[in-house]
C-alpha positions as CSV (number, residue, x, y, z in Angstrom):
1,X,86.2,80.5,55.2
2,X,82.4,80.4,56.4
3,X,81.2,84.0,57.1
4,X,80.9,83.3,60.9
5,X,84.3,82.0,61.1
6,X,85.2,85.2,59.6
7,X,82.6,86.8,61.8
8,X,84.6,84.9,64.9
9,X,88.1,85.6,64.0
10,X,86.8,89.8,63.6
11,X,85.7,89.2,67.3
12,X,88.7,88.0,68.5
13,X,90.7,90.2,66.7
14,X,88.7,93.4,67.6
15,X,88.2,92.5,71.6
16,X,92.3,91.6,71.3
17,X,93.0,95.2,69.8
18,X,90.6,97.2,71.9
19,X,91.5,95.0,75.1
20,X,95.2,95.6,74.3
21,X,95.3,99.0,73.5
22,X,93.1,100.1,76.5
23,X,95.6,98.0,78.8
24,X,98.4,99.5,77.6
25,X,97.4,102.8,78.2
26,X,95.9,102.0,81.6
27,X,99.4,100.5,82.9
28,X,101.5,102.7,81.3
29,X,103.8,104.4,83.5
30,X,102.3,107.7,83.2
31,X,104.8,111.0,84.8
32,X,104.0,112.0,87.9
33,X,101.7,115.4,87.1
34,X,101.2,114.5,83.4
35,X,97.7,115.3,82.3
36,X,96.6,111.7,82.0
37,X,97.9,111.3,85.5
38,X,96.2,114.3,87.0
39,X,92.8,113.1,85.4
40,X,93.2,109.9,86.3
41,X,94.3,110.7,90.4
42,X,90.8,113.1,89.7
43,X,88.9,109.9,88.8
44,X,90.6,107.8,91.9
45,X,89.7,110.5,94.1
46,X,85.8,110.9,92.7
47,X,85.4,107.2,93.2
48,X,86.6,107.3,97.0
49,X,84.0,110.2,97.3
50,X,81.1,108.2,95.6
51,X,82.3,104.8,97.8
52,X,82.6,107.3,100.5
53,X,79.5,108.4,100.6
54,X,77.6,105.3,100.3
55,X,79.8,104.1,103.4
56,X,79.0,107.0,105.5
57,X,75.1,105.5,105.3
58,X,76.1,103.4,107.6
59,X,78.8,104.6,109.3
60,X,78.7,108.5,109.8
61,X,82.2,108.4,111.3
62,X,83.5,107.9,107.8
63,X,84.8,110.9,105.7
64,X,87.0,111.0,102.3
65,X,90.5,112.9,102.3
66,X,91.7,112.3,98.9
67,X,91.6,108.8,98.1
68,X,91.1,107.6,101.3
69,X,87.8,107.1,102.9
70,X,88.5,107.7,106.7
71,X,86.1,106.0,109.4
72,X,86.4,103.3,111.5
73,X,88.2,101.5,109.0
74,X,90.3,102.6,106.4
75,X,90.4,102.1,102.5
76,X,92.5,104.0,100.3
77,X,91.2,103.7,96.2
78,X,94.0,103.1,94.2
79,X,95.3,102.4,90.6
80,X,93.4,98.4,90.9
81,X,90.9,99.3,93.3
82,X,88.9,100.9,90.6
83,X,87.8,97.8,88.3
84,X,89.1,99.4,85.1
85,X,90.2,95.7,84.3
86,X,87.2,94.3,84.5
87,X,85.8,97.7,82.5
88,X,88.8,96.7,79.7
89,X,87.4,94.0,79.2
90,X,83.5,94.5,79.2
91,X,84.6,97.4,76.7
92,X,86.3,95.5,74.6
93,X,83.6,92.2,74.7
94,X,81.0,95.3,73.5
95,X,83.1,97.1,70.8
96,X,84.0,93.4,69.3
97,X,80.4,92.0,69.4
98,X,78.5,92.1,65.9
99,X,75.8,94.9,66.8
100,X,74.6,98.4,65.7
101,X,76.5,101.4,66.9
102,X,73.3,102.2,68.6
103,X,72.9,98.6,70.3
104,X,76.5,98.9,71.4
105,X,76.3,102.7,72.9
106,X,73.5,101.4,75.0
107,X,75.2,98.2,76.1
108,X,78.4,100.7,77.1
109,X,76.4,102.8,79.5
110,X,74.2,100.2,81.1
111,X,77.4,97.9,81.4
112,X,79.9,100.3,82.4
113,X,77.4,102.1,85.1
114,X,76.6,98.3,86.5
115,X,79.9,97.5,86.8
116,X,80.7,100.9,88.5
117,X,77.9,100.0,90.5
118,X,78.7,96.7,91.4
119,X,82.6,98.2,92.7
120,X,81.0,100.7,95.1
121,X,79.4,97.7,96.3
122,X,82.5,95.8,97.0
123,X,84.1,98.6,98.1
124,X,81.4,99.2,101.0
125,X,81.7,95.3,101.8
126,X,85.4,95.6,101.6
127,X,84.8,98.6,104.5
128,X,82.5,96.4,106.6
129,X,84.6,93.0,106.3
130,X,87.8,95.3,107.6
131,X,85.5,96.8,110.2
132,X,83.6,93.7,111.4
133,X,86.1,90.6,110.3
134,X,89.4,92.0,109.8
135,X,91.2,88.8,109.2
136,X,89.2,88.0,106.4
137,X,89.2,91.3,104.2
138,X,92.7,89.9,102.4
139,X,90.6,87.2,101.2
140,X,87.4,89.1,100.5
141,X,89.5,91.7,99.1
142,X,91.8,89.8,96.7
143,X,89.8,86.7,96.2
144,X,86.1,87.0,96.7
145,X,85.6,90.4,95.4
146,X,87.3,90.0,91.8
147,X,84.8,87.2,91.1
148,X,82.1,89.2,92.0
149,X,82.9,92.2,89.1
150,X,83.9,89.5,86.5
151,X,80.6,88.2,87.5
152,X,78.3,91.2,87.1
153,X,80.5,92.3,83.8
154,X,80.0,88.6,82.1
155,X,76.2,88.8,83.4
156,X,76.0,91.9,81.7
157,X,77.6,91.5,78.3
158,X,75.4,88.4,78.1
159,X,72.2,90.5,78.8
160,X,73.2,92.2,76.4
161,X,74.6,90.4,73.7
162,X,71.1,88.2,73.9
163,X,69.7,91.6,73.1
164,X,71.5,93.0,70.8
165,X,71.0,89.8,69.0
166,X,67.1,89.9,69.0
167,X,66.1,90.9,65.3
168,X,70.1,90.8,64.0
169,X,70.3,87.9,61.5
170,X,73.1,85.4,62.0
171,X,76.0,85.7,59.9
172,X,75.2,84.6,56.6
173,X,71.4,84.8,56.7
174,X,69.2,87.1,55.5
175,X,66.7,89.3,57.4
176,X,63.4,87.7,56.1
């Protein structure tokens, strides 16, 4: 075997583990007022006051209870409403890639806050859709939106894969 079809199948292999083993712990059916369940309600509610926020820019009749950002429209920030798939993924793409731990920490945070980003986005355009054009937030919300975070997530692993890569030899080759 050629050392970047070994360097392939470790990719695989490594986003498959790290993909798999994030999911699983994302979906399982953590009890009701478990620790991992109160952190992770904790999280849901931080991002409804972050989206919140950012939605009470334009509309100062919104407000957060909870999850829920209250206003002229309402959204409530649940278990897929917070893009952790997408963030499973991207995680995993990182972790996988052939790159320093360095190179990888830093393609983690800038990653991981654009995707973040990019979700408080959707969620403020998921607000104003509801508000303004009601009939087509199901399809912004469940069609339009998911391609959007997939998009920013590939767009950054690329960015930063064709980083990383600058100055890393290929498999097999030598640094000169």
């Amino acid at each position: 075997m050629t050392s970047a079809r070994a360097a392939e199948r470790r990719f695989v292999l490594t986003f498959l583990a790290v993909a798999g083993g994030m999911s699983l712990a994302y979906f399982y059916p953590w009890c009701p007022g478990s620790l991992v369940d109160t952190a992770y309600s904790a999280y849901l509610r931080a991002y409804a006051k972050v989206a919140g926020t950012a939605i009470g820019w334009f509309d100062p009749t919104a407000h957060v209870v909870g999850q829920e950002i209250v206003g002229r429209f309402g959204l409530r920030i649940i278990h897929d409403c917070d893009a952790m798939e997408t963030n499973i993924l991207y995680v995993a793409a990182v972790l996988a890639f052939s790159a320093t731990w360095r190179q990888r920490a830093a393609g983690l945070v800038a990653g991981l806050v654009a995707i973040g980003v990019a979700n408080v986005v959707r969620v403020c355009a998921l607000y104003l859709v509801g508000l303004h054009w009601p009939p087509a937030f199901d399809t912004a919300h469940r069609e339009i939106a998911p391609i959007a975070i997939v998009t920013v997530a590939l767009s950054a692993f690329v960015g930063w894969a064709g980083w990383a890569s600058r100055g890393t030899p290929a498999p097999g080759h030598a640094a000169a």
